[in-house]
N, C-alpha and C positions, 0 to 999 in steps of 0.2 A: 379509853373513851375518846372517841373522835371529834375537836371541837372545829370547825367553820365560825372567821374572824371573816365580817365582811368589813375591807378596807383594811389599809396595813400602815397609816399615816403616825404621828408619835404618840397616840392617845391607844390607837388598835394598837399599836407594840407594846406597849406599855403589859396592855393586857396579855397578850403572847406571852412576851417574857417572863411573868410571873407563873401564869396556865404551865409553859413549859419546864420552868422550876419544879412545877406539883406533879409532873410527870402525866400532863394531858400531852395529846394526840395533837398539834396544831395544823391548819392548814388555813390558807389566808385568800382572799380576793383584793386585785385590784384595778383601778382603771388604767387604761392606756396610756395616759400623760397625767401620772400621781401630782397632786398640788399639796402636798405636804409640805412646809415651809423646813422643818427641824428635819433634816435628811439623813444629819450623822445619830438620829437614834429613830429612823423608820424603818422597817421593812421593805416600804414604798419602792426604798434604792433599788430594790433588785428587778423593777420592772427596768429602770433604767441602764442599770451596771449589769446586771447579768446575777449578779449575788449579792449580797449586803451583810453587812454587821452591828449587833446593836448590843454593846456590852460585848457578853461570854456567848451569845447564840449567832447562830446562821442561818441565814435563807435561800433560797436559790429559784430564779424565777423556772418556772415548767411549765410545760406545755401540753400535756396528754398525763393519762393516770399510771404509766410506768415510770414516767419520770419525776413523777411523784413518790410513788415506794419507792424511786430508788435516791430519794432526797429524803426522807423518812428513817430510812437505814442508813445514813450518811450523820442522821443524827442534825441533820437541819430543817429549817421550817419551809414547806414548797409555799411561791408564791402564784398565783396563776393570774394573767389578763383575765377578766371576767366581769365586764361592768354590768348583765342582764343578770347575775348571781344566778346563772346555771347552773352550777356544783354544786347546789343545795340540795337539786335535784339528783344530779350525777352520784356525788357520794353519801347521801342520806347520813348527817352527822348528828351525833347523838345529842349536841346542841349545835346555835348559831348566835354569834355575837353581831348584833348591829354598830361596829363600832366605827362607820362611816363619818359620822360626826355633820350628819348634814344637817339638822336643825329640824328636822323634817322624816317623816318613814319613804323611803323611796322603794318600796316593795316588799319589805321584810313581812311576815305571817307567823302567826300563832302556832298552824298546824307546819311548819317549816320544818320541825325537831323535836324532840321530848321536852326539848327546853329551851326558848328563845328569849335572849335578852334583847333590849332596846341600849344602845348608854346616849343619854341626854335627851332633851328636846324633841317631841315630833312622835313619841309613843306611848300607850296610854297602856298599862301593866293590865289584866284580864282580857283585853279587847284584842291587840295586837303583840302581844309579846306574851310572857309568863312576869319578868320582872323590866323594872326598868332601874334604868344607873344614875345617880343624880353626877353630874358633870358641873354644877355651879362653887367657883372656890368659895369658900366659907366653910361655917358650920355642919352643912348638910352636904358637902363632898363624900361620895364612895358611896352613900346610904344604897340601898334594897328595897326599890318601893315596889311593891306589890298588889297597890289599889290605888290608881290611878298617874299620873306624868311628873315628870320630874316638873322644876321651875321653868318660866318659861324664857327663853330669850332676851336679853337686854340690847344686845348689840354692843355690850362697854365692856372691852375683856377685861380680864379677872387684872387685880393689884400685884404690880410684880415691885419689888424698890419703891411704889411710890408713884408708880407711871401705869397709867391704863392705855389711852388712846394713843399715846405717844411715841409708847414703844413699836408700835405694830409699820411694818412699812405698806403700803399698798398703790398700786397701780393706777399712776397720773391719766391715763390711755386703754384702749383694747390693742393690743398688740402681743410683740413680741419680747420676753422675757430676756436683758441683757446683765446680766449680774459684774460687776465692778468689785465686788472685796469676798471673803471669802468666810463662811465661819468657821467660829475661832478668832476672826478679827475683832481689833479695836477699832471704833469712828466715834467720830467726834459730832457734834449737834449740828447738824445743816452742810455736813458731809455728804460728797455725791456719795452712793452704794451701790446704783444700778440705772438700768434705764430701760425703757419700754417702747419698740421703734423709736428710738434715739432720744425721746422725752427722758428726764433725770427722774431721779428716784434719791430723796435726799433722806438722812436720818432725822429723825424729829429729838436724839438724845445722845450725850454723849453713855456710851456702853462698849460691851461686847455683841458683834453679828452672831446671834446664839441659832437662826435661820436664816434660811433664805433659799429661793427655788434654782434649780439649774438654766445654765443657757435654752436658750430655744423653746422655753415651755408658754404657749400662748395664753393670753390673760383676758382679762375683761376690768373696764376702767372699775375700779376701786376694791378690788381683791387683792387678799392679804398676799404680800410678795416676799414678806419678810420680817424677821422681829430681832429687837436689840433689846439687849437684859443689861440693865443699870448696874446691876450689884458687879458685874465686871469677875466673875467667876469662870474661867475657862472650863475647867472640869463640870459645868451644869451643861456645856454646849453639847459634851458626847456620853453623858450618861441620863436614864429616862427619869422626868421630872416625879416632883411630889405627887403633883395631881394625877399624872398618869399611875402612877402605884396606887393610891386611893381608890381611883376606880377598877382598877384590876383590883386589888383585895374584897370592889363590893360585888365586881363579877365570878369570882372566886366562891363566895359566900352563896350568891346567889344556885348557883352550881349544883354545889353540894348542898342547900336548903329544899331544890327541888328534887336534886333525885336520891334522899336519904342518904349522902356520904358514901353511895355506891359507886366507884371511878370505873367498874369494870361493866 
């Protein structure tokens, strides 16, 4: 079973990497200049690097549909540039995961697949999707909703240590993305981390850099550039988080809810 991942940032991998466990079919889109903050567990990397690693799987960015089967039989997941989500059309996938994470439906449809998931915000389960993914931590992470949209947006990320708005870094400026530490780093509370045509970019907490974007990546004043995790656990920076597994097991479910446990 053929799945189409639109978007390959740590929440779409998330999902991959389990899809690819259950022995689905993956193949991913993504944009030109990925803004994925958590890089050592996207796929994203491989627009940039050429291949990527996330865990036990691999990716390999491609260009055309040979170099896809032949990333396929390599046993890794093809990444393709594709911000118009052409390939939906091109290879007719027996589902399609919205797992852009835009807040918003930026093109995704109903008739897209046999089975079209939304995950978060911005889709409404019979109207434009089959199901949607609740994406809000709490209680109602991973759920299956089937008649009607997940929660809506708060704009206050989720609780991580104790820190919501604090942890997250974001861009003082519109410019150009200069990153100063690396993750995996430790910084300290009102530590430079980065800078944005030359404007700093300070940490709001003493943590671990569990994110943070590559040089050169252009920004817009107050997008997310980076996140620091309190709890100071280096092994959460290169393996995929809780919530990202939550909602892959409720895109999992949904899967096989719709097409009767048939993989083939």
């Amino acid at each position: 079973m053929l799945v189409l991942i639109k978007g390959a940032g740590d929440i779409a991998s998330g999902i991959a990497l389990r899809l690819f466990h259950a022995h689905f079919t993956i193949v991913m889109t993504e944009i030109a200049f990925p803004t994925a903050v958590r890089r050592s567990v996207s796929f994203s990397e491989a627009v940039i690097q050429g291949k990527a690693s996330v865990e036990d799987v691999r990716a390999l960015l491609v260009q055309d549909e040979a170099a896809m089967r032949e990333a396929l039989a390599r046993g890794c997941i093809p990444v393709f540039v594709d911000p118009p989500g052409n390939s939906v059309k091109r290879f007719t996938p027996d589902v399609v995961v919205d797992g852009i994470i835009a807040k918003r439906n930026l093109g995704t449809r109903i008739d897209d697949a046999k089975v079209v998931i939304g995950v978060g915000p911005g889709f409404t389960a019979g109207l434009d999707c089959h199901a949607v993914i609740e994406t809000m931590r709490g209680h109602w992470i991973g759920r299956v909703i089937t008649q009607g949209s997940a929660l809506p947006n708060t704009g206050i990320p989720g609780d991580i240590g104790g820190y919501t708005v604090d942890r997250l870094l974001r861009a003082p400026v519109a410019g150009i993305f200069e990153p100063h530490k690396h993750i995996g780093d430790r910084v300290q509370k009102d530590e430079l981390v980065a800078a944005v045509s030359g404007f700093p970019v300070y940490s709001g907490l003493t943590g671990i850099l569990r994110g943070i974007l590559p040089q050169g990546i252009p920004v817009t004043r107050g997008m997310k550039v980076g996140d620091v995790d309190p709890r100071c656990e280096r092994a959460h920076c290169f393996t995929v988080s809780d919530k990202a597994l939550s909602i892959a097991g409720g895109v999992l479910e949904a899967i096989l809810r719709f097409t009767d446990g048939k993989l083939g």
